[in-house]
N, C-alpha and C positions, 0 to 999 in steps of 0.2 A: 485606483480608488482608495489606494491607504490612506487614512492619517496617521501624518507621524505625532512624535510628542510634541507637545504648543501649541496645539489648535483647540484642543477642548479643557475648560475647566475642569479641575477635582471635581464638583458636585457631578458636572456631566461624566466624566470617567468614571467615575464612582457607580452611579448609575446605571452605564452601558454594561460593567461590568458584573453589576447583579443578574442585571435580564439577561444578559449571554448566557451566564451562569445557571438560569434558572432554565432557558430554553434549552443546553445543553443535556442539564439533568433531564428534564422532559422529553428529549431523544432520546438519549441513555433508555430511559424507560420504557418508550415507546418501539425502542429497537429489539431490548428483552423480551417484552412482550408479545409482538402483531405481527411485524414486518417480515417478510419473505429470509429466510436464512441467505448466508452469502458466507463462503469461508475468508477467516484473517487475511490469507493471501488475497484477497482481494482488494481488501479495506487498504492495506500494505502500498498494493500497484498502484491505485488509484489516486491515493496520498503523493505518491510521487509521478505519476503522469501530471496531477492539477500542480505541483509544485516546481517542475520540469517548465511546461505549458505555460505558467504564470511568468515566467524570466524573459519569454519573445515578446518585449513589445514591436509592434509593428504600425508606421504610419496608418493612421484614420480620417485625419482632417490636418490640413495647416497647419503646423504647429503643435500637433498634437499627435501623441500615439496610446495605443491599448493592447490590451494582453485578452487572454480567457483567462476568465474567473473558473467559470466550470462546474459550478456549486447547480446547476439544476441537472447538467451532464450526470454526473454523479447520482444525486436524489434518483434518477431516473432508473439508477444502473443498480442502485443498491436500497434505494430506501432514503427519504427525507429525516429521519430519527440518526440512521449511520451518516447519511449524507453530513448533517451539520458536524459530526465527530471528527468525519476526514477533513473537512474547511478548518475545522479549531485547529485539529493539527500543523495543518500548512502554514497558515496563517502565524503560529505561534514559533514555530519553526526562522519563519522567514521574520517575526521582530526579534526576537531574542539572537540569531544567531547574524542575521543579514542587515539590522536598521533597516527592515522594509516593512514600514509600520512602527508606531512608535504601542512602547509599552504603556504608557498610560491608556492610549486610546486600542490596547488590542481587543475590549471589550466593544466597544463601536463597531469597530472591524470585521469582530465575528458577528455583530450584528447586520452588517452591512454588504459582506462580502460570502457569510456563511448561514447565517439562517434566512436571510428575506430569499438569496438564491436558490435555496433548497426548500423552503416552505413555500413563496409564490412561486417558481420556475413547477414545481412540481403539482402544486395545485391546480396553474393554470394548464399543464400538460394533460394531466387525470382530466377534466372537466372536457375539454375538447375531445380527448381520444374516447370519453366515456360511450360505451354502446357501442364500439368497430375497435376491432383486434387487429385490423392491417395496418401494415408498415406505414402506408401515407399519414394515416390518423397519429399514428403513433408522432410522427416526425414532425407535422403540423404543432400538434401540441407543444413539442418538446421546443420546436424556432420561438412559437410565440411564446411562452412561458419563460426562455429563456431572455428575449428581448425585454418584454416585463421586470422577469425579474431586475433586472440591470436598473431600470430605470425607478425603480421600486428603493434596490437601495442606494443610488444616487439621491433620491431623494430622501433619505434616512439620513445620508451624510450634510446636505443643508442642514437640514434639520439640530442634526448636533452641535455645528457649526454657529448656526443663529444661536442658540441656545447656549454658545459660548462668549456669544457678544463677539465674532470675527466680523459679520456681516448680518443688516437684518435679512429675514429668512422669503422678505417679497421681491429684495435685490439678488438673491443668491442663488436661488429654487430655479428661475427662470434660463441664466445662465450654465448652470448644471445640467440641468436637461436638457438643453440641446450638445452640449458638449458629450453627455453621454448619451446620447441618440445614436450617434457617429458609432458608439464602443458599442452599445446595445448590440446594432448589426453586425456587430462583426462579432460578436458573443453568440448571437442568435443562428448565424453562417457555420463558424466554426463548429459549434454543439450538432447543428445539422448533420453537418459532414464527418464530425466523428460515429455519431449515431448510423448516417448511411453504411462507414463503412463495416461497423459492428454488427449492423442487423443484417446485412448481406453474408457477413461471415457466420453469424449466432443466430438466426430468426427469432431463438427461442429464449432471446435475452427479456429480463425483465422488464422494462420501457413501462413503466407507470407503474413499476408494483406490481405486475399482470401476472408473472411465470416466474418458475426457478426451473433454470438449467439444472440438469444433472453436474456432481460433480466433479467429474472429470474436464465437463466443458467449462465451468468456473476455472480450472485450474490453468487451462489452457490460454484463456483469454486475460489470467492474471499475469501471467508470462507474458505474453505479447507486450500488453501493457508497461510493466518495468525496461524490457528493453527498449520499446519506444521512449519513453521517457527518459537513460540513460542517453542514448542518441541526443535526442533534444540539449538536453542539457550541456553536453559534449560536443556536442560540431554545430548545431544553430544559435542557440544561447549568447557565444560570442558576435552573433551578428546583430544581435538587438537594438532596434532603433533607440537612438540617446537623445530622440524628442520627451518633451515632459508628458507622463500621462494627464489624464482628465481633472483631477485635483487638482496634480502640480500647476494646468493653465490656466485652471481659473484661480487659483491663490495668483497665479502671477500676474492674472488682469485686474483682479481686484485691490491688488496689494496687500495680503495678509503672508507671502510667502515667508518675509525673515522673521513670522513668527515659529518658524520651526524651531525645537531642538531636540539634542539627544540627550536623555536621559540616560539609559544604558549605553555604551557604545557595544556594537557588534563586535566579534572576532574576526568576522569576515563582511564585513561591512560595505556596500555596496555591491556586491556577489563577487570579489574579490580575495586572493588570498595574498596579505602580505610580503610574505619571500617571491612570490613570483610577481612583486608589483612594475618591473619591468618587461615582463609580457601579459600585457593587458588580455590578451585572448584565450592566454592560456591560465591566465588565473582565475577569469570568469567559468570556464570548461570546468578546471576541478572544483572550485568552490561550486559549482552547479551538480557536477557528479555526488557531490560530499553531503550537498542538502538535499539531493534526488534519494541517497540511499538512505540517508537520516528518517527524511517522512516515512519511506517505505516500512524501514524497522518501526518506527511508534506505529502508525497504521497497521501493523499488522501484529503487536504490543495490544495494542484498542482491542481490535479484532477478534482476540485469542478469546475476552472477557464474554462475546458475544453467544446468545444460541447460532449454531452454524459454524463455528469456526473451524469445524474439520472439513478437510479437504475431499471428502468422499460422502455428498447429498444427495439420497436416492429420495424420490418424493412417491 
């Protein structure tokens, strides 16, 4: 679901990048203020589990594949206010360093990929689990919300897009959505089964904002976390399917693909590192390890700024 640069006007970029901006601040805020503590280490792993997680795509339909976004996973674990913080990081991470996503449109992006999935995934999770503390509710919430979300900002991304003059937005909307129907489910699956297996090992993880673990179990589970995530990065990464995701197929059936460009080039562009462009597998592994550990430090940089960021939360 990224756009890259040349898909939306200045006035549209301009724009996205206020409201990111202002939503941003407004988590910022809202994280100082309300939201259940969570130490840095946390903010850190997370950053790089969804950043790790985001490089598997995986067939979904014909011609098409998808990744997790992860952004209601997240909102779930920590908070929709920190939740959008760890999406901006990722997200900004992966234009500026990887060309995944273009810099003009990173404000779209974060709108699209990091606050609709953390303010609706999360919304709609609270609203369902509201009134039962069990696991079922909890996880009920958390699939649909999560499916939601997806489709929520799939259709944010039309949106930007009409409004860019690519495509009018009663040709484009319709095709979108079904394309991410396909990633929905597997957004919605995924987030499931991470949650399964977290709440199986933490019962007394937060899942809607509900609880704060003590923090030693925070500390435990942010570990976990980074090392899955280095994994990931490291030995699956290079198996990623090199079907187009859900943008890239509909720019290519609609015909607005060769309006891409790059603006910035990446350093490691494509998850890629140059000197080892002769082993394709292994160049994607470090350059996957390199951005795995990059989010982790900002994330947990963010983090530090946070009430809660010490590693020892007794409630």
């Amino acid at each position: 679901m990224h756009i890259p640069d040349g898909f939306v006007t200045a006035p549209v970029a301009a724009g996205t990048w206020l409201a990111a901006g202002a939503l941003l601040a407004g988590g910022l805020a809202t994280a100082r203020r309300r939201e259940e503590p969570a130490p840095a280490t946390m903010l850190g792993s997370l950053a790089a589990f969804i950043f790790a997680a985001q490089m598997i795509n995986v067939p979904v339909a014909p011609g098409t594949s998808g990744h997790l976004v992860g952004a209601t996973l997240v909102a779930l674990l920590v908070g929709p206010g920190r939740g959008m913080l760890v999406m901006a990081v990722v997200l900004a991470i992966q234009a500026l360093l990887f060309q995944d996503g273009g810099i003009t449109a990173l404000g779209a992006n974060v709108l699209d990929m990091g606050a609709a999935g953390c303010l609706v995934g999360w919304g709609v999770a609270s609203l369902v689990s509201r009134g039962s503390d069990s696991p079922r509710a909890r996880l009920a919430g958390a699939v649909l919300g999560a499916f939601l979300a997806t489709l929520v900002g799939a259709t944010l991304v039309a949106l930007w897009l009409s409004l860019s003059g690519l495509y009018p937005l009663g040709g484009i909307l319709p095709l979108v959505l079904v394309t991410h129907a396909a990633i929905g489910v597997l957004e919605a699956a995924l987030t499931g089964a991470v949650l399964v297996v977290l709440l199986r090992w933490r019962p007394d993880l937060p899942a809607a904002g509900t609880a704060s673990p003590a923090g030693e179990r925070w500390f435990a589970l942010a570990g976990t976390l980074l090392g899955v995530a280095l994994l990931l990065a490291a030995f699956a990464a290079p198996f990623a399917s090199s079907l187009p995701d859900g943008l890239e197929a509909v720019a290519e059936r609609l015909g607005f693909a060769a309006r891409e460009r790059v603006v910035l080039p990446g350093p490691l562009a494509d998850y890629g590192v140059p000197a080892l462009a002769r082993h394709a597998g292994l160049a994607t592994a470090v350059a996957g390890v390199l951005g795995t550990a990059l989010a982790a430090v900002l994330g947990w940089l963010i983090g530090r700024g946070l009430p809660g960021a010490g590693e020892r939360i007794h409630r």
